[in-house]
C-alpha positions in Angstrom: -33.3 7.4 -14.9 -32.1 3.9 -16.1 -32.3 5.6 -19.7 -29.9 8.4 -18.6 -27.6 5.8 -16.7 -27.0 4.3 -19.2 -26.4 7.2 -22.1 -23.8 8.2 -19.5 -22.2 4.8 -19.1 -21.9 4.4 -23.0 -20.0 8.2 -23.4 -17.6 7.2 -21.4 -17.2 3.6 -22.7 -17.3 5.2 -26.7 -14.0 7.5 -25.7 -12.3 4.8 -23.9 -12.8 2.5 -26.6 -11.3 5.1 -29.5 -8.4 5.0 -27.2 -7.7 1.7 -27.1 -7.9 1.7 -31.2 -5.8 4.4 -31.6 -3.2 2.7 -29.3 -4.0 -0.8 -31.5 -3.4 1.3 -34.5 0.5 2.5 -33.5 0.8 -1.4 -33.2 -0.5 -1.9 -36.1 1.5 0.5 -37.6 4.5 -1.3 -36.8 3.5 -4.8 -37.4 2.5 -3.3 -40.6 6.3 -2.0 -41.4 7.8 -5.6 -40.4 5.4 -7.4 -42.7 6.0 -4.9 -45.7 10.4 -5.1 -44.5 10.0 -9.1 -45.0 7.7 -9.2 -48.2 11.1 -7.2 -49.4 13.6 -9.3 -48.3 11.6 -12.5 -49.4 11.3 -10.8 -53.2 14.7 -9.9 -53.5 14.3 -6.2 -54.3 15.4 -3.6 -52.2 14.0 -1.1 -54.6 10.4 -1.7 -53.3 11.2 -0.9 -50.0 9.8 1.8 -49.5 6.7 1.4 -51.7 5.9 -2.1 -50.2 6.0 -0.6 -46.6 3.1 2.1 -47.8 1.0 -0.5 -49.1 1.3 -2.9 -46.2 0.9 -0.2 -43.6 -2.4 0.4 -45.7 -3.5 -3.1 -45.5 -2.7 -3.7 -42.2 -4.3 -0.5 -41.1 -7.7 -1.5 -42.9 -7.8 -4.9 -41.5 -7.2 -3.4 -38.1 -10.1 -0.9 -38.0 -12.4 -3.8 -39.7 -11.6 -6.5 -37.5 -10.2 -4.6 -33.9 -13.1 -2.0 -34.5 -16.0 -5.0 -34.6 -14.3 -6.6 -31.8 -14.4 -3.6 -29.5 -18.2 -2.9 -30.9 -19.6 -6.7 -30.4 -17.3 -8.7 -28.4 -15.8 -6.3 -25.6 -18.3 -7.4 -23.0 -16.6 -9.9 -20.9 -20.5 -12.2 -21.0 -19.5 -12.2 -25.0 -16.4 -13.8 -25.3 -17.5 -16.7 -24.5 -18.4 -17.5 -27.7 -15.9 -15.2 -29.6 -13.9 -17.5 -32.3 -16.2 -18.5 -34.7 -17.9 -15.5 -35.5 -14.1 -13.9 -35.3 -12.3 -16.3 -37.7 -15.2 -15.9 -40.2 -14.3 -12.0 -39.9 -11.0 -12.3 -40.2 -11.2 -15.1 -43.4 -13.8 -12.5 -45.1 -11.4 -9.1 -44.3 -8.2 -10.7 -45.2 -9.1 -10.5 -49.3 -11.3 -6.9 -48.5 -8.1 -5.0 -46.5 -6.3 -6.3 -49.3 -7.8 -5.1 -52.1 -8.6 -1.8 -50.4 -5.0 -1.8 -49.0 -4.0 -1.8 -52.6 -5.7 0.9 -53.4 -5.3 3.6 -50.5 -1.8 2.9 -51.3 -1.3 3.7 -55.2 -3.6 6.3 -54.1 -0.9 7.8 -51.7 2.1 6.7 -54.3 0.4 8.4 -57.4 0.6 4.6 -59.2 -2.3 3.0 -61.1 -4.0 0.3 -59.1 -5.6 -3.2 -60.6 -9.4 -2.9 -61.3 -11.4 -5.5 -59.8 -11.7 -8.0 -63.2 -8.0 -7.8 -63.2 -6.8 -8.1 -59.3 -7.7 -12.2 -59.1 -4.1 -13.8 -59.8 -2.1 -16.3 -58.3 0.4 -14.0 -56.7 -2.3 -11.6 -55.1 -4.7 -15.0 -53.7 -0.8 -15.7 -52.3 -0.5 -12.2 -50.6 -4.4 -12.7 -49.8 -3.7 -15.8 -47.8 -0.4 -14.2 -46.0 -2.8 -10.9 -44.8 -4.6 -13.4 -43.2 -1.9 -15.1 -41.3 -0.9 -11.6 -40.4 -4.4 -10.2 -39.4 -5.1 -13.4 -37.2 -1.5 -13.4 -36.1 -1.8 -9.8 -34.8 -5.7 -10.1 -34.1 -4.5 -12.6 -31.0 -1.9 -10.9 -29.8 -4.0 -7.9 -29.0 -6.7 -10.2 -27.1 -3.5 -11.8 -25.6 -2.2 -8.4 -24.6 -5.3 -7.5 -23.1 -6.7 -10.5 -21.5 -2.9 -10.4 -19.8 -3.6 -6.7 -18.6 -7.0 -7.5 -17.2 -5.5 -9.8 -15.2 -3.2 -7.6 -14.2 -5.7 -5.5 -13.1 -7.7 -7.9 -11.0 -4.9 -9.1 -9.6 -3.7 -5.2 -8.6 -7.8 -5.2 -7.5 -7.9 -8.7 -5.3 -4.4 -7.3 -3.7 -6.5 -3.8 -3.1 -8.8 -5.5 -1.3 -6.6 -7.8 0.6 -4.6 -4.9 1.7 -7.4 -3.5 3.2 -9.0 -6.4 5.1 -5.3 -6.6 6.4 -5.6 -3.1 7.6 -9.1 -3.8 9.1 -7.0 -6.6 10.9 -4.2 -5.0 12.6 -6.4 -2.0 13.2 -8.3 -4.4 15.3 -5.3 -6.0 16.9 -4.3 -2.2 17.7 -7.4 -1.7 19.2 -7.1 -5.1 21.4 -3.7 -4.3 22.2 -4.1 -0.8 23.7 -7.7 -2.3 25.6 -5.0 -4.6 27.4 -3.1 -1.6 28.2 -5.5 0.7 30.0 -7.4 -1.4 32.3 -4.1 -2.3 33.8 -2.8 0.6 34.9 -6.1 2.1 36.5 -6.6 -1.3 38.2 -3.3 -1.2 39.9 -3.5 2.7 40.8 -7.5 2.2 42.3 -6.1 -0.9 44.1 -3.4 1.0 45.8 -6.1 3.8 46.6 -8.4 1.4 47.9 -5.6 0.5 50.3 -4.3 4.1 51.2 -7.9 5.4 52.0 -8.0 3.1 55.0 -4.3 3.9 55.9 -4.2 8.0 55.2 -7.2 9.6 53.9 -5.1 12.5 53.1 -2.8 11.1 51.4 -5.3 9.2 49.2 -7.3 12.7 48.3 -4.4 13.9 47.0 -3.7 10.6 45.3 -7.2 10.6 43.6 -6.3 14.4 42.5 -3.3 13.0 40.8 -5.7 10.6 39.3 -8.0 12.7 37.9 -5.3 14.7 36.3 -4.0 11.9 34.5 -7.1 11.0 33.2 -8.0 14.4 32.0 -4.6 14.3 29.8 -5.2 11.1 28.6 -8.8 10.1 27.7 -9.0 12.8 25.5 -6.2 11.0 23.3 -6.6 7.6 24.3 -9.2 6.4 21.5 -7.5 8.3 19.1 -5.1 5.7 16.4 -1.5 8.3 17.0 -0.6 11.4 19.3 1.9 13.4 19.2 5.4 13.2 21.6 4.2 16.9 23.3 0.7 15.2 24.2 2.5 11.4 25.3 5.0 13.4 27.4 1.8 15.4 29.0 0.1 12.1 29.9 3.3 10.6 31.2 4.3 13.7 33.3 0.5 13.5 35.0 1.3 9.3 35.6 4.6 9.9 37.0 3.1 12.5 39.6 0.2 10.1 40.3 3.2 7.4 41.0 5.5 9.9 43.0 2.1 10.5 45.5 2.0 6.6 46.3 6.1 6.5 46.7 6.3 9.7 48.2 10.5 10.6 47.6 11.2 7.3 46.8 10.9 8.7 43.0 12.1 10.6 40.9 11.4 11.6 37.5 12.5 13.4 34.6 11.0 14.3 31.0 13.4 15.7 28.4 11.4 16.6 25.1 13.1 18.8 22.4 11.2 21.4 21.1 11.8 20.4 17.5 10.0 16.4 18.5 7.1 18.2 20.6 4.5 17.8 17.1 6.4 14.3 16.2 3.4 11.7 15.4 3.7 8.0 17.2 0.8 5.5 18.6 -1.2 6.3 21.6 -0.3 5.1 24.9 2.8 3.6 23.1 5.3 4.7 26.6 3.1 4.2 29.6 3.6 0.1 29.9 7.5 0.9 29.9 7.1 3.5 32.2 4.6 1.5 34.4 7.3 -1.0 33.9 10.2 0.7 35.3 8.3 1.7 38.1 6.9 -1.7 39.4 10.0 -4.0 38.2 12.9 -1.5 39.2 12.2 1.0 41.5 9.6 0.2 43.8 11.1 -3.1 44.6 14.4 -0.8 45.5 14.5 0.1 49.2 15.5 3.6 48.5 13.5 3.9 44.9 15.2 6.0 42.5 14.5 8.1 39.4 12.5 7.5 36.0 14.3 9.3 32.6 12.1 9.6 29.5 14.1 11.2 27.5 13.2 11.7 23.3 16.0 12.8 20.4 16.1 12.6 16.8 18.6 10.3 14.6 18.3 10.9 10.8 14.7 9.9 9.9 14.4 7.7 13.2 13.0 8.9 16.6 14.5 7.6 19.4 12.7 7.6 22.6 14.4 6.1 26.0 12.7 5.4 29.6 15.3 4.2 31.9 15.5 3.8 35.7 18.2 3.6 38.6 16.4 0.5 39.7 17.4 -3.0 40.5 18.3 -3.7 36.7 17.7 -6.5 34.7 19.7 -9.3 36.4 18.4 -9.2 40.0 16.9 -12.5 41.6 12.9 -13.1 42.2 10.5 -14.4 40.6 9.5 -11.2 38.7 13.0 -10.3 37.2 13.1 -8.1 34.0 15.2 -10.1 31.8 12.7 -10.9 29.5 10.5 -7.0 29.9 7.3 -8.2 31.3 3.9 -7.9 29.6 4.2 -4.4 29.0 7.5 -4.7 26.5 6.1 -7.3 24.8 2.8 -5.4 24.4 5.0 -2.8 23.2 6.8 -4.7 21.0 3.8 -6.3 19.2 2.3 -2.9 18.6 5.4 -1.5 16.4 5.5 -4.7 14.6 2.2 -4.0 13.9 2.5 -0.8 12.7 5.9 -0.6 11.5 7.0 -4.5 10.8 11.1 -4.0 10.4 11.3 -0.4 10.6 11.0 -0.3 14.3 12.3 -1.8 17.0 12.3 -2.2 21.0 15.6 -2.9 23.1 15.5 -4.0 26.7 19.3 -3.0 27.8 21.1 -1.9 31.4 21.6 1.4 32.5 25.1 1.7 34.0 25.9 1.7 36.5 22.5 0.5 37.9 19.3 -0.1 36.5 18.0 -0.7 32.8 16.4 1.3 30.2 14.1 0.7 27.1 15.3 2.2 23.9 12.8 2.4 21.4 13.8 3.4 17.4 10.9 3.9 15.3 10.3 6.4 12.2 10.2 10.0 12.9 6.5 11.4 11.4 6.7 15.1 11.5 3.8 17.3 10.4 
């Protein structure tokens, strides 16, 4: 098994390494063309343009499959590189007078000119060009290790932010999760309270009460543990709290649920309306002597959703110790969650509802299916 993990691993490391000498080679290519361009200028003789390019595109190109081809055989492994640069300046030193010569001859090769034998190629002008193919193989021989050290880091770096990102996620996922645990307890703590109370007062009454509360259970556990819901299922829950609310205040409430059908599939986070609700409820209309009514009302603006609960209730500037100026726990529950989820692309506004009461406005960005 080990055998045949690690054939596998070397067939697809041999492909990925021809690539990455073929794309060294186009490099070559051109560092090749510069060097042969400047050898003209510095001689004086435009007339060799053409043939010095061939033989320095030759040179180069040798010294690059010689020296780039044993660096991607022997020192590729990240545990080798440690001790890289002696072996590879000896390589370069002892391909420098090799590509050369060879160089020399692919090209009058391609050029149909006679190239120097051996006995004759020693001279003081070709130990000169010897000396500048080193420069240029060691020159161009660290800026390939340069290039790819820098995109290695790159890619760690695009790997640490990877991981970061998702820890992050794991994070706020949590805080989601904390955030909408504050959220449910509160409600059915307050609704069992006020049946405890109503079951001594009108038995009745509290039956129906406890129907009420089943239904709203049934439309929302099914969701509640879920991370999003859509604005048909939200509405469904909210309609089954209002009437649970509307048994307990009798015709001191009023509601009303507008949902286009266009919005009814329109994704958002569970239980994301039911603390502004609850709010408008405890902090505007009960407090009211003659209650009032509760408008959740959804419409679409562009790419946003906008999503409103307002009430006919006190509003937000009435005296007590319980005021709304600020929007309670459950706004600022609310609040945290789409900041959460959508940082600046969302947003909750506490504002009054002329010519009494105050409403929640809600903008976030409209998910459709």
């Amino acid at each position: 098994m080990t055998t045949l993990t690690d054939s596998l691993a070397l067939g697809a490391a041999v492909p990925a390494k021809l690539r990455r000498l073929f794309r060294d080679l186009r490099l070559a290519a051109v560092y090749s063309t510069l060097a042969g361009v400047l050898i003209t200028l510095v001689e004086g003789k435009p007339q060799i343009l053409v043939s010095q390019i061939v033989y320095s595109l030759c040179i180069g190109l040798v010294s690059l499959l010689i020296v780039d081809g044993a660096r991607l055989l022997f020192w590729d492994d990240p545990s080798a590189r440690r001790n890289i640069w002696p072996p590879f300046i000896a390589l370069v030193v002892a391909t420098a007078p090799v590509a050369h010569y060879s160089g020399i001859v692919l090209g009058a090769l391609l050029l149909g000119e006679r190239w120097p034998s051996l006995a004759d190629y020693p001279s003081q002008r070709q130990v000169s060009m010897i000396l500048f193919s080193m420069l240029c193989i060691g020159a161009f021989s660290l800026l390939i290790v340069s290039r790819e050290r820098v995109e290695r880091i790159k890619v760690e770096h695009r790997e640490a932010q990877a991981r970061a990102e998702a820890v992050e996620r794991q994070a706020l996922q949590a805080q989601l999760r904390l955030l909408q645990a504050q959220i449910e307890p509160h409600m059915l703590f307050n609704t069992l309270a006020n049946l405890q109370g109503l079951i001594a007062i009108d038995p009745q009454q509290a039956g129906t009460m406890l129907d009420q509360l089943i239904q709203y259970l049934r439309a929302t556990l099914s969701v509640s543990r879920a991370e999003t819901t859509t604005l048909e299922q939200e509405f469904s829950a909210l309609e089954a709290y209002l009437g649970l609310m509307s048994v307990r205040m009798g015709a001191r409430l009023a509601y009303r649920c507008k949902l286009p059908n266009e919005l009814r599939a329109a994704r958002l986070p569970t239980m994301l309306l039911q603390p502004l609700v609850e709010n408008a409820i405890v902090h505007g209309l009960e407090p009211k002597l003659d209650g009032g009514t509760v408008t959740l009302e959804a419409a679409q603006r562009g790419d946003r959703l906008d999503i409103t609960v307002r009430d006919t209730g006190l509003g937000l500037d009435r005296p007590g110790p319980d005021h709304r100026h600020g929007g309670g726990v459950g706004l600022s529950t609310t609040r945290e969650r789409l900041r959460v989820l959508y940082g600046e692309r969302a947003s909750a506004e506490l504002l009054p509802s002329p010519p009494q009461g105050a409403q929640v406005r809600l903008t976030l960005p409209l998910e459709l299916p």
